[in-house]
N, C-alpha and C positions, 0 to 999 in steps of 0.2 A: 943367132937364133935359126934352126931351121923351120924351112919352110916344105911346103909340098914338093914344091919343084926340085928340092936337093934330096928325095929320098927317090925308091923304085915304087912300083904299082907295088909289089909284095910286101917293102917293107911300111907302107904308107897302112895297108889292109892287118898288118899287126899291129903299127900303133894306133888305129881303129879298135880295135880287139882288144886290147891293154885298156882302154880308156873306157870303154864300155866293160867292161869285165868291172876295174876301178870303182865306175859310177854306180852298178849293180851292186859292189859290196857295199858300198857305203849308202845308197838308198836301201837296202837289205835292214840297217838295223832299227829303218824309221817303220812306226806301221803303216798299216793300210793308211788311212784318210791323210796320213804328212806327205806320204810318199803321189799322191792324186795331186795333193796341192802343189806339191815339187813339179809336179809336171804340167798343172795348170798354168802354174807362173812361169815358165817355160814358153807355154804354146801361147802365153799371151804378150811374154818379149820379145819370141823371135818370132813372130807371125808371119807366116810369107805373103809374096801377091797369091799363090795358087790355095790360100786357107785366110781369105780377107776377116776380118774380123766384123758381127754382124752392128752395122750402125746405127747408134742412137738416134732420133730427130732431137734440133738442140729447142729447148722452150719456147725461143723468140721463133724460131722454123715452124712450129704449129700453127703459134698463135697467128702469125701472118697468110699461111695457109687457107684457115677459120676464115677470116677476114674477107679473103677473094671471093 
């Protein structure tokens, strides 16, 4: 399997290229709103630390909250 480390900067920025090009045609035949959720579900499994995802409070965290 290769990895990053066994390719160059240039050929690493084409297989970049290839794969986005790829994913473009194939999101291309979804419409509008599949193609939004395609990438919803995306920004919601690969979530970084620098785009945290905004926190629920869980029911018992209120209620206890109230309480004080």
């Amino acid at each position: 399997m290769t990895t990053v480390h066994d390719v160059t900067p240039d050929q690493l920025r084409g297989l970049e290229a290839a794969g986005e090009a790829a994913l473009n045609a194939a999101l291309g035949r979804l419409p509008a709103h599949e193609r939004e959720a395609y990438w919803a579900s995306v920004r919601r499994a690969y979530n970084a630390p620098y785009n945290d995802a905004v926190k629920k409070p869980r029911a018992g965290m209120v209620a206890q909250a109230r309480a004080v």
